[in-house]
C-alpha positions as a Markdown table, in Angstrom:
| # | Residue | x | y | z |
|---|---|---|---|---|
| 1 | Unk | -7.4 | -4.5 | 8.3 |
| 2 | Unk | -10.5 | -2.9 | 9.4 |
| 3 | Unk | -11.3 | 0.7 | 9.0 |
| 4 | Unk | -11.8 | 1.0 | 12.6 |
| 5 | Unk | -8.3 | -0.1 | 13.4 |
| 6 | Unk | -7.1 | 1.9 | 11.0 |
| 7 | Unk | -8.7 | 4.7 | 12.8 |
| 8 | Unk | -7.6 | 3.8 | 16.4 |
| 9 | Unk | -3.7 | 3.7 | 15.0 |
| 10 | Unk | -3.7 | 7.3 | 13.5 |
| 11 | Unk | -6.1 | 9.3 | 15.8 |
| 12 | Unk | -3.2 | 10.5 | 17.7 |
| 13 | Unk | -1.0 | 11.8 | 14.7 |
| 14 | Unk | -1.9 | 15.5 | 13.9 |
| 15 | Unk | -3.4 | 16.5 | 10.2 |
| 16 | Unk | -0.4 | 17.2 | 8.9 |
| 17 | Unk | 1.3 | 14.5 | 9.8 |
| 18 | Unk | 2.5 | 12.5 | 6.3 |
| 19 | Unk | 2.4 | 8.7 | 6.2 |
| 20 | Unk | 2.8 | 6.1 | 3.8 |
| 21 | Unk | 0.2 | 3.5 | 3.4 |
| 22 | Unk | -0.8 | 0.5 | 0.8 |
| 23 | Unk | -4.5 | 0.5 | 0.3 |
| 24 | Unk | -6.7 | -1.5 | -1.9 |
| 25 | Unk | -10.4 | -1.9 | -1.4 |
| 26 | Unk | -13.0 | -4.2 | -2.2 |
| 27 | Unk | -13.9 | -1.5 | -5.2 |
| 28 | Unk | -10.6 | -1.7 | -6.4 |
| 29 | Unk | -10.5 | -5.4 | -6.5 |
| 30 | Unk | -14.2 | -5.8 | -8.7 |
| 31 | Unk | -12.9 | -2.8 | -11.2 |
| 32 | Unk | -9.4 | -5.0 | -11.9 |
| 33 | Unk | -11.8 | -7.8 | -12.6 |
| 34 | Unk | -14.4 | -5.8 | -14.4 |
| 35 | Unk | -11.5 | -4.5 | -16.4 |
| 36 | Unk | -8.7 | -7.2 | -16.7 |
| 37 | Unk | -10.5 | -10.4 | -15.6 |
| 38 | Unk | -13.5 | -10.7 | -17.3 |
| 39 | Unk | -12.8 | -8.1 | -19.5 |
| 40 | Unk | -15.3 | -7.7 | -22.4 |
| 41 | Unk | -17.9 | -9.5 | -20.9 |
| 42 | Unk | -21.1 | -8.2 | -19.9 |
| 43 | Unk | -21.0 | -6.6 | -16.6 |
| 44 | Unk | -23.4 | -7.5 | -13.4 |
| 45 | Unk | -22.8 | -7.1 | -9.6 |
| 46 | Unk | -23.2 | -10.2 | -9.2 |
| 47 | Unk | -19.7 | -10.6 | -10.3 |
| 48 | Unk | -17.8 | -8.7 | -8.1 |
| 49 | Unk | -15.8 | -10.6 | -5.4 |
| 50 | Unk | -18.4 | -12.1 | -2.4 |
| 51 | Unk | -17.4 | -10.8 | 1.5 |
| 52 | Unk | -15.6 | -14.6 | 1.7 |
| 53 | Unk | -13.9 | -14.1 | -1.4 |
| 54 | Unk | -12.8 | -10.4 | -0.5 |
| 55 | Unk | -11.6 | -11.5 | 3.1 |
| 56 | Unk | -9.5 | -14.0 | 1.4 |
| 57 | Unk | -7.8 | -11.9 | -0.8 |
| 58 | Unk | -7.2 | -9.5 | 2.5 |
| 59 | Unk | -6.0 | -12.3 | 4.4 |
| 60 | Unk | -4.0 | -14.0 | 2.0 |
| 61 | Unk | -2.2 | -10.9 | 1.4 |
| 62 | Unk | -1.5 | -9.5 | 5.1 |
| 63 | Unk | 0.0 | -13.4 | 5.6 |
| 64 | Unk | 2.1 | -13.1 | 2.3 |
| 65 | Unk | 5.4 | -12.1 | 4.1 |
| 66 | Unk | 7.2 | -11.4 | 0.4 |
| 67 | Unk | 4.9 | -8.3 | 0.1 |
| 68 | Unk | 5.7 | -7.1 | 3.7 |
| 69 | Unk | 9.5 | -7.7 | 2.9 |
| 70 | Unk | 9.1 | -6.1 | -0.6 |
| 71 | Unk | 7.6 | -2.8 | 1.4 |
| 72 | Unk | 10.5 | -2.9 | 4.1 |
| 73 | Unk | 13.2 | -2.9 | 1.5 |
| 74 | Unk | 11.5 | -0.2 | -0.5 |
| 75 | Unk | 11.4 | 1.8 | 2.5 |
| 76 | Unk | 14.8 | 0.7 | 3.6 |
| 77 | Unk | 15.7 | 1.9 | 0.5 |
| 78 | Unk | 14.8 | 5.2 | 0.0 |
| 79 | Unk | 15.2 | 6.2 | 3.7 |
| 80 | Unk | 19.2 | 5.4 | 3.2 |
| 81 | Unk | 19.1 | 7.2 | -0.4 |
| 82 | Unk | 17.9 | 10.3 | 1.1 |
| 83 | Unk | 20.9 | 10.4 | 3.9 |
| 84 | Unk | 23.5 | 9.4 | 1.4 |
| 85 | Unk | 22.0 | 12.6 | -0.7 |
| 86 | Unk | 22.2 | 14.4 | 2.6 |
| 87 | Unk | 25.6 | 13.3 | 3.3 |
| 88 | Unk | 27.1 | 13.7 | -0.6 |
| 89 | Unk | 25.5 | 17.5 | -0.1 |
| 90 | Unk | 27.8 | 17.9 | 2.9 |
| 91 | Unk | 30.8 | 16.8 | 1.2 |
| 92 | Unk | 30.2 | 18.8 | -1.7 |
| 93 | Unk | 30.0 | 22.0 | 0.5 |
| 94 | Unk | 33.1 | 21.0 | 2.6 |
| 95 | Unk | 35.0 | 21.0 | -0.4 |
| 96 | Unk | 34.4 | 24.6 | -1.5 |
């Protein structure tokens, strides 16, 4: 996703309005291979990840529907703990 669209999708949410979001970067990306790929070799810019190679990895992952399901269920997940905590706190106080 580009910047810009990022942009257009939040400039109507307030400052203090909190959102979740999964962000990697093209920096990110060339310090996991500085780090874990190539690690101990000698380090150039020309090995970092080309704009083809980067848009791949973008695209590849915005198609991979296992990491979109793996967010929903997380989210699903939490958002359902937080009411049953909710709910367990009312039934705790009913019973005083």
């Amino acid at each position: 996703m580009k910047v810009g669209q990022i942009r257009t999708n939040i400039e109507q949410l307030s400052d203090d309005v909190e959102i979740f979001i999964a962000w990697y970067d093209e920096a990110e990306a060339n310090e996991h291979i500085q780090n874990n790929v190539l690690e101990g070799q000698e380090w150039d810019d020309s090995k970092n990840l080309t704009i083809d190679e980067w848009q791949s990895v973008i695209k590849k992952m915005s198609d991979d529907d296992s990491i979109w399901q793996q967010l929903n269920e997380g989210f699903v997940y939490y958002v359902e703990q937080v009411i049953e905590k909710r709910e367990k706190g009312k039934e705790d106080d009913n019973s005083k």
